[in-house]
KEPA-476934 format. One line per 10 residues: number of its first residue (from 0); their letters; for each residue y, z, x of N, C-alpha, C. Coordinates in pm, 1 decimal. Atoms other than C-alpha are relative to their C-alpha. Example, Ala and Ser with C-alpha at 12.3 -4.5 7.8 and 13.67 -1.06 7.14 Angstrom:
2
0) as) -119.0,0.0,89.0,-450.0,780.0,1230.0,120.0,0.0,90.0 ~ -119.0,-6.0,-82.0,-106.0,714.0,1367.0,109.0,73.0,-77.0 $
***
This chain:
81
0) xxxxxxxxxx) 127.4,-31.2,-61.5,12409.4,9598.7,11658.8,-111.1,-66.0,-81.1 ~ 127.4,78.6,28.7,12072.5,9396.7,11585.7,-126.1,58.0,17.3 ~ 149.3,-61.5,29.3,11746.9,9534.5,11477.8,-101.4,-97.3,115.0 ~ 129.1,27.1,-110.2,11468.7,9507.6,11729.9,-74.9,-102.0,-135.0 ~ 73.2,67.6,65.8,11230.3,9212.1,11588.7,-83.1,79.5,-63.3 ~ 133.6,-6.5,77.4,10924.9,9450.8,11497.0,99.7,124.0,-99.1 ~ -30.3,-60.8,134.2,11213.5,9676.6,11305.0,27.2,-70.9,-101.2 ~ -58.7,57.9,81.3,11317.1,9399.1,11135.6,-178.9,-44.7,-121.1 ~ 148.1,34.1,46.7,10917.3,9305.4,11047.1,-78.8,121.2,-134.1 ~ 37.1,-121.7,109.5,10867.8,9708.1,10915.2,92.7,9.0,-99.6 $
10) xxxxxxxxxx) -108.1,-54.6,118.3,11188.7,9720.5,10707.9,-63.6,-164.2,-85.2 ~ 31.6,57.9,133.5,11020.8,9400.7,10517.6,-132.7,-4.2,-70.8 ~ 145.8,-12.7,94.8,10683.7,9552.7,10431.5,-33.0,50.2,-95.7 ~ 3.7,-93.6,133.4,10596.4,9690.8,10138.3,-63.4,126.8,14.1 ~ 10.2,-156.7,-6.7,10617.5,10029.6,10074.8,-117.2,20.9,-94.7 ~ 149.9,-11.0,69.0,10280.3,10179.0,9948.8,58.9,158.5,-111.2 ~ -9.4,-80.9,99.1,10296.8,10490.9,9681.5,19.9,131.1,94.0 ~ -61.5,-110.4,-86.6,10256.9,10730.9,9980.6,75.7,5.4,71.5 ~ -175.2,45.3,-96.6,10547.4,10592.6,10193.4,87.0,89.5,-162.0 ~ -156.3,-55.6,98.4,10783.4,10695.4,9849.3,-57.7,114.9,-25.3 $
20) xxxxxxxxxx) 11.9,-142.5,28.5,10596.4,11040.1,9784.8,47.2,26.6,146.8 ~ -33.5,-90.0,-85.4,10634.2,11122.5,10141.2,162.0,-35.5,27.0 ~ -155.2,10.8,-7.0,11001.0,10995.1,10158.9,68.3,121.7,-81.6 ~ -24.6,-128.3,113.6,11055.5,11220.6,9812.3,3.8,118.7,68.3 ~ -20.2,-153.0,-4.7,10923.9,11517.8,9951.9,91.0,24.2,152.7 ~ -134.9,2.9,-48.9,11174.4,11443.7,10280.5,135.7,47.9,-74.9 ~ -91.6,-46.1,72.9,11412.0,11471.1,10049.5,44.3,99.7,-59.1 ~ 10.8,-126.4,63.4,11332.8,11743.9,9888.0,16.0,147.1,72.3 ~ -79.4,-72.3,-103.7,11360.3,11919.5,10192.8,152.9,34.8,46.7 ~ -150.2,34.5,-36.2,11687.6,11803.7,10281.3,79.0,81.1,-88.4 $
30) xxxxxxxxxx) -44.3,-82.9,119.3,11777.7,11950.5,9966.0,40.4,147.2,7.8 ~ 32.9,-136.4,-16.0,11606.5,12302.0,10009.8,102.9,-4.7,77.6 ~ -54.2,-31.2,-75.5,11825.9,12280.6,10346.1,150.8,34.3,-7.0 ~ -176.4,-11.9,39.8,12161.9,12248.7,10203.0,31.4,-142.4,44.0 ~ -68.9,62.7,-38.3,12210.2,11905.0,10321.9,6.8,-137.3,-119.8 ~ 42.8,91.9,100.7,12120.9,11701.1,9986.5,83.3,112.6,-98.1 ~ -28.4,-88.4,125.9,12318.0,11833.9,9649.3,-128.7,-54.9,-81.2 ~ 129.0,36.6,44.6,12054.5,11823.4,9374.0,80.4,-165.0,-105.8 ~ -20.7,92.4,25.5,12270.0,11519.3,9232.0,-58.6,-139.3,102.0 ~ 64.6,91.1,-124.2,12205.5,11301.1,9544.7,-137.4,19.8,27.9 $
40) xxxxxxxxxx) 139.9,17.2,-30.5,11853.3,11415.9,9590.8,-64.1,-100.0,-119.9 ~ 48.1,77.6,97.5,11809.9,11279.5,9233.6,0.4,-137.3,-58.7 ~ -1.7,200.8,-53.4,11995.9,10932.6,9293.4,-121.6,22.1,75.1 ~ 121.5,1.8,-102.9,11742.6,10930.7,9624.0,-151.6,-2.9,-117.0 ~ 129.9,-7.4,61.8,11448.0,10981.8,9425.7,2.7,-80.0,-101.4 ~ 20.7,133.4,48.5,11497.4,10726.8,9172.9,3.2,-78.8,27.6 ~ 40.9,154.2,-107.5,11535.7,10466.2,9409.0,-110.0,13.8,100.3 ~ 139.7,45.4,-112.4,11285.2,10547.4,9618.8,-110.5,-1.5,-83.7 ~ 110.3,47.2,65.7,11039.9,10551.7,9379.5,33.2,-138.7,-90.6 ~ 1.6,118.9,67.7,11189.3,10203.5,9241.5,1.9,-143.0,159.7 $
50) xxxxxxxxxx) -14.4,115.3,-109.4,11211.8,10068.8,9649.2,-171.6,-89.6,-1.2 ~ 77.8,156.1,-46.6,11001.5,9750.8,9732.3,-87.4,54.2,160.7 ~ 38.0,34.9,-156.3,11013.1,9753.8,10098.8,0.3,134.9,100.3 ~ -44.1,-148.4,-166.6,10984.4,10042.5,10436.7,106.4,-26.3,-28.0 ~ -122.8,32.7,3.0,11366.7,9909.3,10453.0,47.0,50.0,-109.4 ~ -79.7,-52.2,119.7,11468.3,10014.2,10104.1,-46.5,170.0,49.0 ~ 43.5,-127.3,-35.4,11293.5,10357.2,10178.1,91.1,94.3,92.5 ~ -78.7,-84.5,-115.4,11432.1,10414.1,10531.2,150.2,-19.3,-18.9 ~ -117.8,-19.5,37.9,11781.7,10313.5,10383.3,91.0,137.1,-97.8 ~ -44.5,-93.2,88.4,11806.0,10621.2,10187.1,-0.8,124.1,87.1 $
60) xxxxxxxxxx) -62.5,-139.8,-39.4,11789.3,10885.9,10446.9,32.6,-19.9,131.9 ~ -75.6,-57.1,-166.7,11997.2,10726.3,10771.9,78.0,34.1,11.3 ~ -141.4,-108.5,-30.9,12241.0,10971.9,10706.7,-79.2,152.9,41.8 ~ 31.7,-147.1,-18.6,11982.4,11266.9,10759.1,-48.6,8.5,147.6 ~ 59.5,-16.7,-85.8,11836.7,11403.9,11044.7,-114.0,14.6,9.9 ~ 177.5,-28.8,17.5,11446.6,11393.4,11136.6,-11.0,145.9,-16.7 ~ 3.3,-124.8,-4.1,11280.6,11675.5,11008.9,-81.0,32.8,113.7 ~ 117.5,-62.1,-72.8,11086.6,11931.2,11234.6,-122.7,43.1,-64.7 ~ 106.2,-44.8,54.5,10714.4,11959.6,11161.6,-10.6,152.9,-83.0 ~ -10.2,-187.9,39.1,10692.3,12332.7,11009.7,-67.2,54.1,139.6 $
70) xxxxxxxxxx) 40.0,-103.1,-122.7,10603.4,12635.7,11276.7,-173.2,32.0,-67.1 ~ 90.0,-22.3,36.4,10218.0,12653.5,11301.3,-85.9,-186.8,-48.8 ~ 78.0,68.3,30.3,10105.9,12326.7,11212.0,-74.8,-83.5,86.8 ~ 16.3,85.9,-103.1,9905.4,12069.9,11403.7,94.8,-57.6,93.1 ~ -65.9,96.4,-70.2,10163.1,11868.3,11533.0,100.8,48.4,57.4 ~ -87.0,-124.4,-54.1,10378.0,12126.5,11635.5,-68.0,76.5,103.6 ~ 117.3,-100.1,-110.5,10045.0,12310.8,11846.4,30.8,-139.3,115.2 ~ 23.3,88.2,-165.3,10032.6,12191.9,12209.1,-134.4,1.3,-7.3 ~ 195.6,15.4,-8.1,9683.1,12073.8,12272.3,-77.6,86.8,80.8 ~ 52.9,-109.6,-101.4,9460.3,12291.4,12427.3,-40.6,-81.0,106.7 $
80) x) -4.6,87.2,-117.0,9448.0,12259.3,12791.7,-142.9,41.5,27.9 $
***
């Protein structure tokens, strides 16, 4: 299978400081959840704070599942009609 052109464009941009904190605290979740041991969260987190690119980043959690926003937050509220 072959990456769509504009995934192939985001997996070679550079990752900014808040792309790897918010990856981290993904992780850190994953963790809380039971689906990360705290060995693997702690590989994960040294490479993501040593990745380069979106692509090094999003390579570290396509074994997880997206999280759900938390209950209560914006993005979780339906808009008012």
């Amino acid at each position: 299978m072959e990456r769509e052109p504009g995934d192939q464009r985001r997996a070679a941009l550079r990752a900014s400081d808040a792309d790897r904190e918010q990856l981290v605290e993904t992780l850190r979740q994953h963790h809380a959840d039971g689906r990360l041991t705290l060995e693997e969260l702690t590989e994960r987190t040294g490479r993501a704070y040593t990745a380069r690119t979106l692509g090094d980043l999003d390579a570290l959690a396509t074994d997880l599942p997206p999280l759900h926003p938390p209950a209560g937050s914006r993005e979780a509220a339906p808009a008012p009609a």
